[in-house]
PDB file of N, H, CA, C and O in Angstrom:
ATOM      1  N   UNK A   1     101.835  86.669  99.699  1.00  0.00           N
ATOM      2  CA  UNK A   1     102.078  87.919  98.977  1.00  0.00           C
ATOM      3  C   UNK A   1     101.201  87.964  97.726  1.00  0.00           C
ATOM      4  O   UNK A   1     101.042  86.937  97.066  1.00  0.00           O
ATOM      5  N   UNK A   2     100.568  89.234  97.344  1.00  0.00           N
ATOM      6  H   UNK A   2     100.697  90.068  97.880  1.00  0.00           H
ATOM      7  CA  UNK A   2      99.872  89.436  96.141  1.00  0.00           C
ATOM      8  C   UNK A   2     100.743  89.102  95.332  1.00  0.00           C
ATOM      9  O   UNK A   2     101.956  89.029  95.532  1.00  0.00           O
ATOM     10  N   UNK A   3      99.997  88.823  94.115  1.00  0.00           N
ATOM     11  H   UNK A   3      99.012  88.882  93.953  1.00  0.00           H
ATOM     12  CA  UNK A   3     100.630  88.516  92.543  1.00  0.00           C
ATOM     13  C   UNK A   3     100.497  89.373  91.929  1.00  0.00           C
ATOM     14  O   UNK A   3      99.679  90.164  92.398  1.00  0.00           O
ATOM     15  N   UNK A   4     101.127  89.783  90.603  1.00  0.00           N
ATOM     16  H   UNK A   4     101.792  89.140  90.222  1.00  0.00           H
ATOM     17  CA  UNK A   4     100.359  91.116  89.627  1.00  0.00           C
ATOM     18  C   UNK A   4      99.042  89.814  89.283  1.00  0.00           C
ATOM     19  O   UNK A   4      97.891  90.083  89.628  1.00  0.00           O
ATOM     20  N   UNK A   5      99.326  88.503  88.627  1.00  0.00           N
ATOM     21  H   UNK A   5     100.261  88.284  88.346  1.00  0.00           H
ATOM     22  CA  UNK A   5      97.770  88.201  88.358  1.00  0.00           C
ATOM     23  C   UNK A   5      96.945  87.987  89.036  1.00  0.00           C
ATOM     24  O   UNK A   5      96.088  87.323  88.453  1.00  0.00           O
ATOM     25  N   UNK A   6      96.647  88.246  90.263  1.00  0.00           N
ATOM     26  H   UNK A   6      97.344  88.785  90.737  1.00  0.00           H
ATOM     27  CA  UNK A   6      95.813  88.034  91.236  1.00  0.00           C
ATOM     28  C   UNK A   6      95.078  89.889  91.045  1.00  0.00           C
ATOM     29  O   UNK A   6      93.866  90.068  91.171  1.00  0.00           O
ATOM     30  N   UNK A   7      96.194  91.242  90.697  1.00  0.00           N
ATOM     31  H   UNK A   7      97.178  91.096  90.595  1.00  0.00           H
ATOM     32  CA  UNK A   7      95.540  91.973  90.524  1.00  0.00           C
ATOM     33  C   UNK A   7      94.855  92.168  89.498  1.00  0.00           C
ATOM     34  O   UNK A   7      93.737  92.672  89.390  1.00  0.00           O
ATOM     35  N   UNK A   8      95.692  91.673  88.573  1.00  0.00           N
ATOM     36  H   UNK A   8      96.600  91.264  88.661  1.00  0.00           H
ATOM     37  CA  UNK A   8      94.357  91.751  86.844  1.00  0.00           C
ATOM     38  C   UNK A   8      93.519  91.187  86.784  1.00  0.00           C
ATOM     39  O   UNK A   8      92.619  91.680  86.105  1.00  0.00           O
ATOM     40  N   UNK A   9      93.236  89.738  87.468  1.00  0.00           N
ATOM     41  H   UNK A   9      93.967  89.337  88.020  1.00  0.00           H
ATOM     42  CA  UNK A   9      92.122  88.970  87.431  1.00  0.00           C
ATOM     43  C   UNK A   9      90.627  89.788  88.244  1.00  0.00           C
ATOM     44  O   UNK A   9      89.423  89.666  88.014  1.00  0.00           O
ATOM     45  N   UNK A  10      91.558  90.806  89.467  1.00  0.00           N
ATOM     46  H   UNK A  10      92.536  90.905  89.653  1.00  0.00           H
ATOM     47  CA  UNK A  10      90.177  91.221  90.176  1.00  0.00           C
ATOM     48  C   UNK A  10      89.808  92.763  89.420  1.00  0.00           C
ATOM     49  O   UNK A  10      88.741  93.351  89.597  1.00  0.00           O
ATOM     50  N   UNK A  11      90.906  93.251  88.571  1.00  0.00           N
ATOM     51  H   UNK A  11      91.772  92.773  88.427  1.00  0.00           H
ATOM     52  CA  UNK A  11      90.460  94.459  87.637  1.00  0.00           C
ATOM     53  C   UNK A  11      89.225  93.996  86.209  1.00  0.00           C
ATOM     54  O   UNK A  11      88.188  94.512  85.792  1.00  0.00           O
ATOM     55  N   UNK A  12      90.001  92.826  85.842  1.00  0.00           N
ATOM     56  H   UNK A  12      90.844  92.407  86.180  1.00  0.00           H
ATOM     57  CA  UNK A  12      89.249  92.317  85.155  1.00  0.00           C
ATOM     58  C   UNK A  12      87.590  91.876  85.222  1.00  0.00           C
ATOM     59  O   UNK A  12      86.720  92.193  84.411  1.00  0.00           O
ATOM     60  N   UNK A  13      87.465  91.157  86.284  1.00  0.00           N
ATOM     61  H   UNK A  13      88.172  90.900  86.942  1.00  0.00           H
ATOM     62  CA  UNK A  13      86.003  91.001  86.436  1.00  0.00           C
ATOM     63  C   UNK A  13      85.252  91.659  87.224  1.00  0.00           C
ATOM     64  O   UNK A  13      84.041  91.496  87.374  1.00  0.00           O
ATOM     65  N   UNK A  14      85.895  92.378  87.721  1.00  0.00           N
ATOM     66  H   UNK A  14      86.879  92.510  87.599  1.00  0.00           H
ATOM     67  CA  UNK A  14      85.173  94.157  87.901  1.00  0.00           C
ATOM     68  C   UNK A  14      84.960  95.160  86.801  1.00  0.00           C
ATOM     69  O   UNK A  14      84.008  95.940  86.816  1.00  0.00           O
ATOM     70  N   UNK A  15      86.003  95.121  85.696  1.00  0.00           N
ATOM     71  H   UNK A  15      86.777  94.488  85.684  1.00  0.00           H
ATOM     72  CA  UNK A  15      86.090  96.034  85.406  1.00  0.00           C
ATOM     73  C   UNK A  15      86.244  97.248  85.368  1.00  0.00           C
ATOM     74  O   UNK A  15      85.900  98.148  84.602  1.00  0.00           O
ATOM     75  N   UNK A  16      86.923  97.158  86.485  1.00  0.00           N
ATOM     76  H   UNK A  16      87.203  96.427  87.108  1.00  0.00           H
ATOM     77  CA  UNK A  16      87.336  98.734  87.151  1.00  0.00           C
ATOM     78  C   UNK A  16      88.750  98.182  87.552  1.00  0.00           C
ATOM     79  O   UNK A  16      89.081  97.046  87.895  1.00  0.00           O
ATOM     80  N   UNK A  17      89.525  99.396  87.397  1.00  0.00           N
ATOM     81  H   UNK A  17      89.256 100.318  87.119  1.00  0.00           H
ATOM     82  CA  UNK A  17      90.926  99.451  88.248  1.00  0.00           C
ATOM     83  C   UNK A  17      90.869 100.332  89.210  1.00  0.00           C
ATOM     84  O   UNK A  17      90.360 101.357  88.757  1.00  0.00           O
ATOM     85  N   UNK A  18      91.168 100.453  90.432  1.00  0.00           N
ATOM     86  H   UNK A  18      91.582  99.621  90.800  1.00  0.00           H
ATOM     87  CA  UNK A  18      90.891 101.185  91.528  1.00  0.00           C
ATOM     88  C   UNK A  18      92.436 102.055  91.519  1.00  0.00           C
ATOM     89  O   UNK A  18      93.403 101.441  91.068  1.00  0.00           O
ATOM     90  N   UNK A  19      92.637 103.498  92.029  1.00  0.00           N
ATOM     91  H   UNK A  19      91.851 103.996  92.395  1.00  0.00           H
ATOM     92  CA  UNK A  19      93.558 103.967  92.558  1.00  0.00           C
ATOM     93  C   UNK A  19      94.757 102.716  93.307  1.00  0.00           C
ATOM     94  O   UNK A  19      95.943 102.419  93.161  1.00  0.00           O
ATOM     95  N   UNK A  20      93.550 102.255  94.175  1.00  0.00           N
ATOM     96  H   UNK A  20      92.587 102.497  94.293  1.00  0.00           H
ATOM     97  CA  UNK A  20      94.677 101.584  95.240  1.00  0.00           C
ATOM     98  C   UNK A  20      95.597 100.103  94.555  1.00  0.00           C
ATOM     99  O   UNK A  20      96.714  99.660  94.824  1.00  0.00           O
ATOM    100  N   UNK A  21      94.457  99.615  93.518  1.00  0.00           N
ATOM    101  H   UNK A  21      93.550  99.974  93.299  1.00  0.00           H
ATOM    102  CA  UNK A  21      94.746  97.823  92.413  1.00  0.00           C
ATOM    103  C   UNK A  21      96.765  98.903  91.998  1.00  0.00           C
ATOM    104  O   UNK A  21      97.955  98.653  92.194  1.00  0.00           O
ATOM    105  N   UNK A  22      95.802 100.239  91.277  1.00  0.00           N
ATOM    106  H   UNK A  22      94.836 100.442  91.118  1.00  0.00           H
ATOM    107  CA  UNK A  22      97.377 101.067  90.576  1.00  0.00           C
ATOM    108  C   UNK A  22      98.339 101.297  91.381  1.00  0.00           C
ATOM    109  O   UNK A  22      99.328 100.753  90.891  1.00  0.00           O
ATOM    110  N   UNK A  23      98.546 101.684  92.125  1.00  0.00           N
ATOM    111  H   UNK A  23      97.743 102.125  92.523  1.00  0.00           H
ATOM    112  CA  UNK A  23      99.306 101.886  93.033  1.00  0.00           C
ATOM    113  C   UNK A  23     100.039 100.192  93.833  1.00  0.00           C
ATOM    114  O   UNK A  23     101.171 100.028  94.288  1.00  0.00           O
ATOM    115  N   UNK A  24      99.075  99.340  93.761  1.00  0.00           N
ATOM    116  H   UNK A  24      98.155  99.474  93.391  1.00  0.00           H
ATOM    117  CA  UNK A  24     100.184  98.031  93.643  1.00  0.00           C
ATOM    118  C   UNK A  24     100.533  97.299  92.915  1.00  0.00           C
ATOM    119  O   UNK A  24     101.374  96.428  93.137  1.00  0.00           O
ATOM    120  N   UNK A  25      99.976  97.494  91.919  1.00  0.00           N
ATOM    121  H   UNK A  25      99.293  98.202  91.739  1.00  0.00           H
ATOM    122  CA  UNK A  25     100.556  97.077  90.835  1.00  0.00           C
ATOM    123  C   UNK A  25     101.820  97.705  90.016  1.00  0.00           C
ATOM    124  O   UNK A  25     102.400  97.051  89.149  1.00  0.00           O
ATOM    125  N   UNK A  26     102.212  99.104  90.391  1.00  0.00           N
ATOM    126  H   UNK A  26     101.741  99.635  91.095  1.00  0.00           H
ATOM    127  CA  UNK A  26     103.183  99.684  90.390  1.00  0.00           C
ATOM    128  C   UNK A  26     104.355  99.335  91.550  1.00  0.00           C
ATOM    129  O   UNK A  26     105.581  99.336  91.435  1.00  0.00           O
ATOM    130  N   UNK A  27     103.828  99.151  92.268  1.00  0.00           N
ATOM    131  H   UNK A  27     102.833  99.150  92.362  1.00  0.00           H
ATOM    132  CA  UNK A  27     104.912  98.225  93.723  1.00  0.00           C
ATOM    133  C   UNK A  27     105.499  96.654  93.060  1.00  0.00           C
ATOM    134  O   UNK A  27     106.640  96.206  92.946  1.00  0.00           O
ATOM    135  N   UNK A  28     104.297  96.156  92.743  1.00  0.00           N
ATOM    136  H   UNK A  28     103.370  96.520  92.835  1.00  0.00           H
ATOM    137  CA  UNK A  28     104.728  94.513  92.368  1.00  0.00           C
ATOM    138  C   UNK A  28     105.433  94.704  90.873  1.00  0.00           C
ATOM    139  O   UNK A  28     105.917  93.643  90.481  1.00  0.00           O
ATOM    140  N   UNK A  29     105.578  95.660  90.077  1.00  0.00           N
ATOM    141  H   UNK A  29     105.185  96.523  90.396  1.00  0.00           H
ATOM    142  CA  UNK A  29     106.606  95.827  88.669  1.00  0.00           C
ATOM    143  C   UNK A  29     107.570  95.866  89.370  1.00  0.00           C
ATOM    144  O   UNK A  29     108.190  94.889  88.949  1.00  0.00           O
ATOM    145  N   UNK A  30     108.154  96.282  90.135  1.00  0.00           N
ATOM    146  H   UNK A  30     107.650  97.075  90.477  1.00  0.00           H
ATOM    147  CA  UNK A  30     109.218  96.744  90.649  1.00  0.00           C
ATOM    148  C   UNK A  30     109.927  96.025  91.424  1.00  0.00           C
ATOM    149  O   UNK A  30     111.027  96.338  91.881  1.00  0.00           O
ATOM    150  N   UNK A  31     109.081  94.601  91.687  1.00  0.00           N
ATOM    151  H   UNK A  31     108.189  94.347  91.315  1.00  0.00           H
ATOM    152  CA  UNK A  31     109.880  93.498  91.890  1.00  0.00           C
ATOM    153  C   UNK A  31     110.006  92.481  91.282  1.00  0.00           C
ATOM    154  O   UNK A  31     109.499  92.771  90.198  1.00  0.00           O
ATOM    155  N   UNK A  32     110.383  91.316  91.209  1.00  0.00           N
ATOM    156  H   UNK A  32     110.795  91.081  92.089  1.00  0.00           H
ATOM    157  CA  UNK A  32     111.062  89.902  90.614  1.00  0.00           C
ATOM    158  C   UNK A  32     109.419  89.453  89.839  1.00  0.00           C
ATOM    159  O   UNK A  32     108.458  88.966  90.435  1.00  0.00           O
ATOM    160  N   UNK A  33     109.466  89.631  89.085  1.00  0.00           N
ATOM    161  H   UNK A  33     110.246  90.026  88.601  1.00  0.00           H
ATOM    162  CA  UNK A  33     107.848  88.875  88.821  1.00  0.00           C
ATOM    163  C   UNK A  33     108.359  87.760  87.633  1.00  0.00           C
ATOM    164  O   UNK A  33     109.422  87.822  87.014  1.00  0.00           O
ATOM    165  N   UNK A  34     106.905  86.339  87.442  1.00  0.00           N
ATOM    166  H   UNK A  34     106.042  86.288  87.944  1.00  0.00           H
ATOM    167  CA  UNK A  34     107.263  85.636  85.853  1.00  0.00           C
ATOM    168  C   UNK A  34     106.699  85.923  85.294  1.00  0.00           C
ATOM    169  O   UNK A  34     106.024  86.948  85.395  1.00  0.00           O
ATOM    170  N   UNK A  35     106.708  85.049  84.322  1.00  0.00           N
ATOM    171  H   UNK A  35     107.255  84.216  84.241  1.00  0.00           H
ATOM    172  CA  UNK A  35     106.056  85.223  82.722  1.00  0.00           C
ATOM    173  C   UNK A  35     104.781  85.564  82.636  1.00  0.00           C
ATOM    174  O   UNK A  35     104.173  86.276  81.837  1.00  0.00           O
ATOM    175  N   UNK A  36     104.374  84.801  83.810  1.00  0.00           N
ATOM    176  H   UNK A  36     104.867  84.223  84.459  1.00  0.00           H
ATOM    177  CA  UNK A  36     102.690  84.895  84.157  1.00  0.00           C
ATOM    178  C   UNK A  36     102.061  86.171  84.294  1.00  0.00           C
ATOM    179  O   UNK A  36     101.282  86.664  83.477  1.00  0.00           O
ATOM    180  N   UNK A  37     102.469  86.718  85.452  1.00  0.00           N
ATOM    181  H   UNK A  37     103.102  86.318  86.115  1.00  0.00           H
ATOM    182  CA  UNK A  37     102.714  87.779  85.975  1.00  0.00           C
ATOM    183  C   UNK A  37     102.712  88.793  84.656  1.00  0.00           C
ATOM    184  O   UNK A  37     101.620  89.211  84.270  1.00  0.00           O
ATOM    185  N   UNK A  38     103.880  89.178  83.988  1.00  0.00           N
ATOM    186  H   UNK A  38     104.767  88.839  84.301  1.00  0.00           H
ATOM    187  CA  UNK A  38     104.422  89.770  82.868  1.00  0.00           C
ATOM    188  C   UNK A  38     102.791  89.619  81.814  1.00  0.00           C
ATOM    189  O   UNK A  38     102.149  90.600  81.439  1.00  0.00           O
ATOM    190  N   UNK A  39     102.491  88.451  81.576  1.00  0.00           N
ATOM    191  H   UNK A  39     103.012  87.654  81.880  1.00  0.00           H
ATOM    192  CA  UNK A  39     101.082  87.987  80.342  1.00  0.00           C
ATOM    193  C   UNK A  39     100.306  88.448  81.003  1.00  0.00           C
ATOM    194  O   UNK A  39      99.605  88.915  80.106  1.00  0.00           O
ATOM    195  N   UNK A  40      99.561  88.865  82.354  1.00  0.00           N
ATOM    196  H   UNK A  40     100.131  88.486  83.083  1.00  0.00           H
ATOM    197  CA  UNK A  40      98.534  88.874  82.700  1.00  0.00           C
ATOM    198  C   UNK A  40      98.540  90.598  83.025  1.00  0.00           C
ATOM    199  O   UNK A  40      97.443  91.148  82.920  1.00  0.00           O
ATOM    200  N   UNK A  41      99.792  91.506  83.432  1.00  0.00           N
ATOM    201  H   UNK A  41     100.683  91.060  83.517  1.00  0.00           H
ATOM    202  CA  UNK A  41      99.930  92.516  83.100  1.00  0.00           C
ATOM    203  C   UNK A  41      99.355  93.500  81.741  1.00  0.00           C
ATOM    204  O   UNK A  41      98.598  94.470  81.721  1.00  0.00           O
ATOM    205  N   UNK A  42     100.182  92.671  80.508  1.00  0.00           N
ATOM    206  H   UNK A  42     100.797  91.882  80.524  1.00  0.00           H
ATOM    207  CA  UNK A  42     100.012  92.964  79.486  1.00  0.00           C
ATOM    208  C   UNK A  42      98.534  92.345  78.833  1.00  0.00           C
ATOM    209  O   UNK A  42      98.277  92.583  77.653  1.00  0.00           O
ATOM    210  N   UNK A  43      97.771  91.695  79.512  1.00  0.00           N
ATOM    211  H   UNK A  43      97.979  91.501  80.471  1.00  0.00           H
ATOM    212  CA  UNK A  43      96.281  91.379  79.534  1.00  0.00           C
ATOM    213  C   UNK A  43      95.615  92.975  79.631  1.00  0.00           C
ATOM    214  O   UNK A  43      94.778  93.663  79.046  1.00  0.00           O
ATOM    215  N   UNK A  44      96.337  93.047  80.491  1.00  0.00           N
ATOM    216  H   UNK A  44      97.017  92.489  80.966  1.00  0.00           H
ATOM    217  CA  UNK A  44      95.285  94.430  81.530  1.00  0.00           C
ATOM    218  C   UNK A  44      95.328  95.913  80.576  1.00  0.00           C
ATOM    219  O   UNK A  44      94.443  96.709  80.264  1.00  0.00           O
ATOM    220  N   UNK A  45      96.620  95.858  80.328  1.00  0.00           N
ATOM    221  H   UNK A  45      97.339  95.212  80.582  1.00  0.00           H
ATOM    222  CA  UNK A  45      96.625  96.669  79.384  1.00  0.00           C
ATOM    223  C   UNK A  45      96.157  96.992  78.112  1.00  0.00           C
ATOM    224  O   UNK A  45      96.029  98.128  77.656  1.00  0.00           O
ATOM    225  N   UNK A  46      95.878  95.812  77.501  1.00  0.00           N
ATOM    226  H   UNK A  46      95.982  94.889  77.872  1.00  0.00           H
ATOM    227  CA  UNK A  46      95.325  95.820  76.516  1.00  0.00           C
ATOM    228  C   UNK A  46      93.692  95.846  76.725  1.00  0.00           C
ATOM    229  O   UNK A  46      93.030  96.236  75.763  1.00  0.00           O
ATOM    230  N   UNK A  47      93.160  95.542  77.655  1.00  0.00           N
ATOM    231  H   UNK A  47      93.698  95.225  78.436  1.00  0.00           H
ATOM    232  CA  UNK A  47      92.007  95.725  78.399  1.00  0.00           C
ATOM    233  C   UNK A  47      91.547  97.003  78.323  1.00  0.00           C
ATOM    234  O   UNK A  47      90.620  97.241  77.549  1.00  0.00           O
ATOM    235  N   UNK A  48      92.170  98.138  79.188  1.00  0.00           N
ATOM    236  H   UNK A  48      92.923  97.944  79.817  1.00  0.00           H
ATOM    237  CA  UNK A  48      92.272  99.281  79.464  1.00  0.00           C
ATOM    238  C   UNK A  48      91.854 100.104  78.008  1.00  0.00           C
ATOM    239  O   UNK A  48      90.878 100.836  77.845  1.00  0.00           O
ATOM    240  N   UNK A  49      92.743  99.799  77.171  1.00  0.00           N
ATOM    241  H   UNK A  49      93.536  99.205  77.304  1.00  0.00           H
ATOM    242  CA  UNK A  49      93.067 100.318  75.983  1.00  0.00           C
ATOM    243  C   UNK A  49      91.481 100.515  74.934  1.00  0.00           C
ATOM    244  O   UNK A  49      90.812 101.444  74.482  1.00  0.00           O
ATOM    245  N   UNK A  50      91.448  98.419  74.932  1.00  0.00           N
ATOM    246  H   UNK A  50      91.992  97.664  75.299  1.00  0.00           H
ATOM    247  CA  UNK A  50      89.887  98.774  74.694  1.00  0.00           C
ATOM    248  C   UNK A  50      88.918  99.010  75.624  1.00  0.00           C
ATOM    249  O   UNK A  50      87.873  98.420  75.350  1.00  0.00           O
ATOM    250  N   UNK A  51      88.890  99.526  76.422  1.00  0.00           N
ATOM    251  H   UNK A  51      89.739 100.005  76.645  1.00  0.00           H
ATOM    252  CA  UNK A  51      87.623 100.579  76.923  1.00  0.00           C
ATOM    253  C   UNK A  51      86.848  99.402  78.104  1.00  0.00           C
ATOM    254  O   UNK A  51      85.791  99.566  78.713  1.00  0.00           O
ATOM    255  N   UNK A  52      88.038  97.898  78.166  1.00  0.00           N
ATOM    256  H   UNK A  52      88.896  97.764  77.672  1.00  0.00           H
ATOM    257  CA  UNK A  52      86.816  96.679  78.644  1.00  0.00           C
ATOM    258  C   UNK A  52      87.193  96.964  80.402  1.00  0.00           C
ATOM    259  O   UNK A  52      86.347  96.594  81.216  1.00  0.00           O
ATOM    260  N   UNK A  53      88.117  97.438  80.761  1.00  0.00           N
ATOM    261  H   UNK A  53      88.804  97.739  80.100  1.00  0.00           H
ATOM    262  CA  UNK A  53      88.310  97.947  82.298  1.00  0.00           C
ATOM    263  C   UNK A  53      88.448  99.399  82.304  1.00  0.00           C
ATOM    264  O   UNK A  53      89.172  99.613  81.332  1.00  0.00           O
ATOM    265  N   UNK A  54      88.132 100.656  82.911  1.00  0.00           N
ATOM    266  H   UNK A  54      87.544 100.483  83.701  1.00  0.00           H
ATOM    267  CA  UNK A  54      88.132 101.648  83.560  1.00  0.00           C
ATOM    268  C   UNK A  54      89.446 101.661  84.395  1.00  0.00           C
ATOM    269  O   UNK A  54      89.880 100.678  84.995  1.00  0.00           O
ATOM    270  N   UNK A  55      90.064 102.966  84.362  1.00  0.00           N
ATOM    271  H   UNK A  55      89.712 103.765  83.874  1.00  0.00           H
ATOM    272  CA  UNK A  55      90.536 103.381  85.680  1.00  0.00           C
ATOM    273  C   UNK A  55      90.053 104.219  85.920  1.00  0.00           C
ATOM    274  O   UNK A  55      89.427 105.071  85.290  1.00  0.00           O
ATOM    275  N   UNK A  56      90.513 103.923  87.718  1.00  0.00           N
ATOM    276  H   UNK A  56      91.022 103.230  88.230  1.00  0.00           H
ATOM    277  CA  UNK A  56      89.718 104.920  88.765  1.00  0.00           C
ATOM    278  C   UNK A  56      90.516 106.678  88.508  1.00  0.00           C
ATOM    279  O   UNK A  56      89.986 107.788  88.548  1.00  0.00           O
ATOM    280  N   UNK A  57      92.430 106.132  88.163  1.00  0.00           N
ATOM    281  H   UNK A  57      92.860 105.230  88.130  1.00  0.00           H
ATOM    282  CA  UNK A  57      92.929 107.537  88.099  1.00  0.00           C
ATOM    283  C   UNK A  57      92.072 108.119  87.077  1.00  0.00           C
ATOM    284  O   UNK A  57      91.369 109.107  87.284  1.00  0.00           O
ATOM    285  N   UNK A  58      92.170 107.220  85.483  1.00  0.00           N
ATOM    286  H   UNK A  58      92.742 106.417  85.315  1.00  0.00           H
ATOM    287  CA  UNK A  58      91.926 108.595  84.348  1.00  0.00           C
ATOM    288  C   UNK A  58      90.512 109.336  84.629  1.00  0.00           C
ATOM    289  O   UNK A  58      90.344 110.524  84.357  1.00  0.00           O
ATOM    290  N   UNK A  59      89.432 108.445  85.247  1.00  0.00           N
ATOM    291  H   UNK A  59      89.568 107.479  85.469  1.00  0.00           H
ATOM    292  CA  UNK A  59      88.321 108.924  85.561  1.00  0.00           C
ATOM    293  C   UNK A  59      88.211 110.839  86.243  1.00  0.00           C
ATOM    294  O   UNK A  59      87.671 111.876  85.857  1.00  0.00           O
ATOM    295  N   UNK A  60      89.096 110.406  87.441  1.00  0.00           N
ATOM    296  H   UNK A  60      89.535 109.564  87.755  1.00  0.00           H
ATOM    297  CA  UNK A  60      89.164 111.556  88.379  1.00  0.00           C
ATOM    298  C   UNK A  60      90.279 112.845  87.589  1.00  0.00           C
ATOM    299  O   UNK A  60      90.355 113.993  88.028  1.00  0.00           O
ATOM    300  N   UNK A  61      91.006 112.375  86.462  1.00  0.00           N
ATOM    301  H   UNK A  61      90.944 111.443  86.105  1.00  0.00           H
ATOM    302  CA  UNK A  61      91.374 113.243  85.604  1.00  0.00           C
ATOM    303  C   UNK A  61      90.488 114.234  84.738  1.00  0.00           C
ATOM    304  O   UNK A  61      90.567 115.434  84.477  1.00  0.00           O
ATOM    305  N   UNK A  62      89.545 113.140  84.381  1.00  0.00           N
ATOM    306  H   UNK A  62      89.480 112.164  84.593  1.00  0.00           H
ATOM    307  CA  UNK A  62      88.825 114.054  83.477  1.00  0.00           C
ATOM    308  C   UNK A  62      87.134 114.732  84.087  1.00  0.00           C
ATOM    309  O   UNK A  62      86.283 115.450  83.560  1.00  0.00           O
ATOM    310  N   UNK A  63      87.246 114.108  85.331  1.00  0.00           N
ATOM    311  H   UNK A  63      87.937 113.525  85.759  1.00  0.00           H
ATOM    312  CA  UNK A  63      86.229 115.271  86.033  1.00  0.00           C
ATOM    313  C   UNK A  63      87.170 116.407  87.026  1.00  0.00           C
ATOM    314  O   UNK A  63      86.665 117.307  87.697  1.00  0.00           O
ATOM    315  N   UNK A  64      88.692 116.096  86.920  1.00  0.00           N
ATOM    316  H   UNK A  64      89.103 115.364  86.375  1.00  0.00           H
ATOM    317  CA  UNK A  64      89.286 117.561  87.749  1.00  0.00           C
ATOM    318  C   UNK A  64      89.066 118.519  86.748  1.00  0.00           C
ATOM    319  O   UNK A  64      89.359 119.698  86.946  1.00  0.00           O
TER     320      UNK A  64
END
């Protein structure tokens, strides 16, 4: 089974979050996760924030 850090690690050194990374990573919150999991989440986010990963949603937001 995927991990959430197995998904931040591949958002991360892409630098891109894909529709599909969001969409399971919204599946895997929603179940039993650890600490790890939880730190490497809140990695991503703070990522996002500064500008160091992309998402694929806000992208397609601001060219609709």
């Amino acid at each position: 089974m995927t991990r959430i850090r197995d998904v931040v690690q591949q958002a991360l050194a892409s630098g891109y979050l894909t529709l599909e990374a969001e969409n399971q990573l919204r599946r895997l919150l929603t179940t039993r996760y650890d600490l790890e999991d939880f730190n490497a989440f809140m990695t991503l986010q703070e990522a996002a924030m500064n500008g160091k990963v992309k998402q694929e949603s806000r992208e397609q937001c601001r060219f609709a």
